[in-house]
Structure formats: C-alpha cells, structure tokens
Backbone as CSV, one residue per row, in Angstrom:
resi,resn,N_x,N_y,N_z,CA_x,CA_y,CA_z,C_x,C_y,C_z
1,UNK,-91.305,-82.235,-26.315,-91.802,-80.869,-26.327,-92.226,-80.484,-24.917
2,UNK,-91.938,-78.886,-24.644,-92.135,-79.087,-23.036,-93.571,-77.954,-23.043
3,UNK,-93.916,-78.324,-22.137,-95.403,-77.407,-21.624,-95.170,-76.317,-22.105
4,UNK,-95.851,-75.389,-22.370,-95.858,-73.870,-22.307,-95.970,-73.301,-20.813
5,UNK,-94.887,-72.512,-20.652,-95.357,-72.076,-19.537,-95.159,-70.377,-19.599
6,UNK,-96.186,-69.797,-18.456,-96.709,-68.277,-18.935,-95.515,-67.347,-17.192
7,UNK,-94.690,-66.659,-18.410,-94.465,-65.863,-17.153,-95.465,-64.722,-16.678
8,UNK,-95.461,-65.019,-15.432,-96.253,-63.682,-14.611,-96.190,-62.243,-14.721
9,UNK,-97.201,-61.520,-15.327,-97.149,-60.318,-15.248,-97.298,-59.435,-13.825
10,UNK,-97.813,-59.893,-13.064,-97.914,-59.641,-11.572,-97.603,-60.705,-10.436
11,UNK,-97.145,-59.837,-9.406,-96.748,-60.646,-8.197,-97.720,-60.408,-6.949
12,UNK,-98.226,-61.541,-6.144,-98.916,-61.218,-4.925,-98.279,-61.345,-3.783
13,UNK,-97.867,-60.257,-2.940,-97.074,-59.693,-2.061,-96.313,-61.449,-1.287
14,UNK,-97.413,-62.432,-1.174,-96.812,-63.900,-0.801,-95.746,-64.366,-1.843
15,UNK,-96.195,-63.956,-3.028,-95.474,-64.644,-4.412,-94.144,-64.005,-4.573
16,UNK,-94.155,-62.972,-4.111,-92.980,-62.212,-4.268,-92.230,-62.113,-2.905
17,UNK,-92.581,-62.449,-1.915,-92.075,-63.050,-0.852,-90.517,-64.676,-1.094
18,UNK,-91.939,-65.088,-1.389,-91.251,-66.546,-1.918,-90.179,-66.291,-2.910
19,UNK,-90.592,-65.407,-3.692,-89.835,-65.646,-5.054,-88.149,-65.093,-4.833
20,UNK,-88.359,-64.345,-3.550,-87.145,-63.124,-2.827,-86.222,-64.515,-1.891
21,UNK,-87.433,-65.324,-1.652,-86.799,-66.089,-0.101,-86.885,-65.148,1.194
22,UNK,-87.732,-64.070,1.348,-87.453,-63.573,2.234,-89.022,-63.860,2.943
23,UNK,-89.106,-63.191,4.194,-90.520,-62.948,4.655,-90.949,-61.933,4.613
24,UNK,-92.463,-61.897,4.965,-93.108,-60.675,4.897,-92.308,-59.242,5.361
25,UNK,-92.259,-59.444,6.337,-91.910,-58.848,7.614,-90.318,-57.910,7.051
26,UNK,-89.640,-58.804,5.953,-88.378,-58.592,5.345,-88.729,-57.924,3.882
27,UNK,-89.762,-58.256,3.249,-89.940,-57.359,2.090,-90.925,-55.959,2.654
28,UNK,-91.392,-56.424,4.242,-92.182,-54.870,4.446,-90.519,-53.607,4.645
29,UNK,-89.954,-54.004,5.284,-88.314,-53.495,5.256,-87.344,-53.414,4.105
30,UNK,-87.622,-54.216,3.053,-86.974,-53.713,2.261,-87.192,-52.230,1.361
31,UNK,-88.967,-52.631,1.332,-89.345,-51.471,0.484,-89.100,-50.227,1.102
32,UNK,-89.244,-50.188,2.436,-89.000,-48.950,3.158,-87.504,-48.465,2.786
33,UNK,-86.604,-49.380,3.094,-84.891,-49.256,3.038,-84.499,-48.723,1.372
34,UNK,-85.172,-49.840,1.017,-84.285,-49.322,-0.983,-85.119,-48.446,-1.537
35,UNK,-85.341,-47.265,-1.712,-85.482,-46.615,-2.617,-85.855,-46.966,-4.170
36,UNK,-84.847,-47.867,-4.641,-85.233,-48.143,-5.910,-85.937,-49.813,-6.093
37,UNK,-86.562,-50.136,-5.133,-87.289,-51.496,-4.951,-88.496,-51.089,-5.350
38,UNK,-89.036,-51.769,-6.867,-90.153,-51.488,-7.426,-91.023,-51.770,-6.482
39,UNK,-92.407,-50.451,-6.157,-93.150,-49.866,-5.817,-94.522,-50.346,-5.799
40,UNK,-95.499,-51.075,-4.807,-96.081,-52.046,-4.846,-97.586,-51.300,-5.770
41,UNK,-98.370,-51.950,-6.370,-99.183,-51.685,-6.722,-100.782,-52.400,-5.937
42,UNK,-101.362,-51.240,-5.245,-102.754,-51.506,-4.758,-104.019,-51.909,-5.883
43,UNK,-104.799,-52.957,-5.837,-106.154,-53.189,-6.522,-106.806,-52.591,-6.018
44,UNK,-107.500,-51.515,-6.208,-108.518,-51.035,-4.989,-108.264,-49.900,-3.884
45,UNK,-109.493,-49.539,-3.280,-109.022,-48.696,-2.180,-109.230,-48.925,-0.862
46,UNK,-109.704,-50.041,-0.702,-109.587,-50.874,0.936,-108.686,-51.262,1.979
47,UNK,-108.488,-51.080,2.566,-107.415,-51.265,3.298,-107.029,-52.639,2.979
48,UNK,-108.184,-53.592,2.932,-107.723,-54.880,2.459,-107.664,-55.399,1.226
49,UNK,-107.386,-54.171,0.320,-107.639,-54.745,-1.216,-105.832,-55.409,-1.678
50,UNK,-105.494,-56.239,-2.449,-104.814,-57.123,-2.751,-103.520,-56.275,-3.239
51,UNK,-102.138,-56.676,-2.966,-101.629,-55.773,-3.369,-100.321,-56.673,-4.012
52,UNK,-99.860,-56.454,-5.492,-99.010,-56.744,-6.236,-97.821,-56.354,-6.594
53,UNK,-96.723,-56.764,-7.222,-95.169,-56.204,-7.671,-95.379,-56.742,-9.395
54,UNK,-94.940,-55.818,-9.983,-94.424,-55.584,-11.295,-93.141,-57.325,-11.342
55,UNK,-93.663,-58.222,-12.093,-92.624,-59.008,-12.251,-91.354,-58.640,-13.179
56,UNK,-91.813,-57.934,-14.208,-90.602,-57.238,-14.800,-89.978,-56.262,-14.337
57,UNK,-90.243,-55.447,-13.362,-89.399,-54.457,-12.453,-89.019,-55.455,-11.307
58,UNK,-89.402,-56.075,-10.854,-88.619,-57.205,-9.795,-87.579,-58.094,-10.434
59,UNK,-87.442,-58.126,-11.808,-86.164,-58.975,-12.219,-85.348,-57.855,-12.524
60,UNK,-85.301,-56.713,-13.182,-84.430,-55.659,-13.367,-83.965,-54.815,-12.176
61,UNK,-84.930,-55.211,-10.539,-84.290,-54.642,-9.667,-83.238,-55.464,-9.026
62,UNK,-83.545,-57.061,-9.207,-82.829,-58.223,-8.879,-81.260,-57.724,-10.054
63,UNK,-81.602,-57.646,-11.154,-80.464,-57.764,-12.177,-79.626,-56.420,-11.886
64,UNK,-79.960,-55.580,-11.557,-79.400,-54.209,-10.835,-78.808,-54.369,-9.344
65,UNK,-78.964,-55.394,-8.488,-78.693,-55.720,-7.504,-77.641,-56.338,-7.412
66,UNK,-77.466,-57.281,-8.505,-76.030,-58.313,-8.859,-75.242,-57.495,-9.631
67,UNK,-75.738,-56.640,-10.323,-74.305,-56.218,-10.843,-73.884,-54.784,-9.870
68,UNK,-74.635,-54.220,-8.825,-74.311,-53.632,-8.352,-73.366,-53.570,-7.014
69,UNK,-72.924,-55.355,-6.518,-72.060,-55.871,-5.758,-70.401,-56.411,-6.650
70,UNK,-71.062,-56.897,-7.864,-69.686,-57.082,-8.216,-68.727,-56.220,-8.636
C-alpha cells in the first residue's frame, strides 16, 4: 500500500519555479510574455507578502502548451 500523498492546491513562486525547471528570472518573463500563463496570486498587501500559482491552472496551462505544439 503506498503513502497517501496530497496534491498541492497552491504553488510558491520557488515551487513553481522548480516544478517548470526554469528560474526565477525565466518565470518573471514568462508571465510577462504569455498572456494565458495563470496569473500569480498575492497573500497580502506588502510588497513582501508571499506570492503563489494556482496548481490546477498550472497543469491545464502546461496541458494547453503540449497540445498546442503538436
């Protein structure tokens, strides 16, 4: 029997970094470039408050991405 494991309802801008393979620096450019690259969500109103991605709009923008090359 295998562990339970919990998919993520949110991504932290590192997590979704990783999860892309890209770097910061490359998801600050993507969001600017694609238009339809789900739209980050702020905690807060601080300049330094924590900021997240929709894990279910990051797999349907991924799954929209592959079928949009082949």
């Amino acid at each position: 029997m295998q562990p339970h494991q919990l998919t993520p309802i949110r991504l932290t801008y590192n997590d979704t970094c990783k999860t892309l393979g890209i770097t910061r620096e490359g998801l600050r450019k993507l969001i600017a470039k694609d238009p339809e690259f789900p739209k980050p969500m702020k905690l807060g109103t601080n300049r330094q408050s924590p900021v997240y991605f929709d894990y279910a709009e990051l797999v349907q923008w991924h799954n929209n991405q592959k079928h949009s090359i082949q």
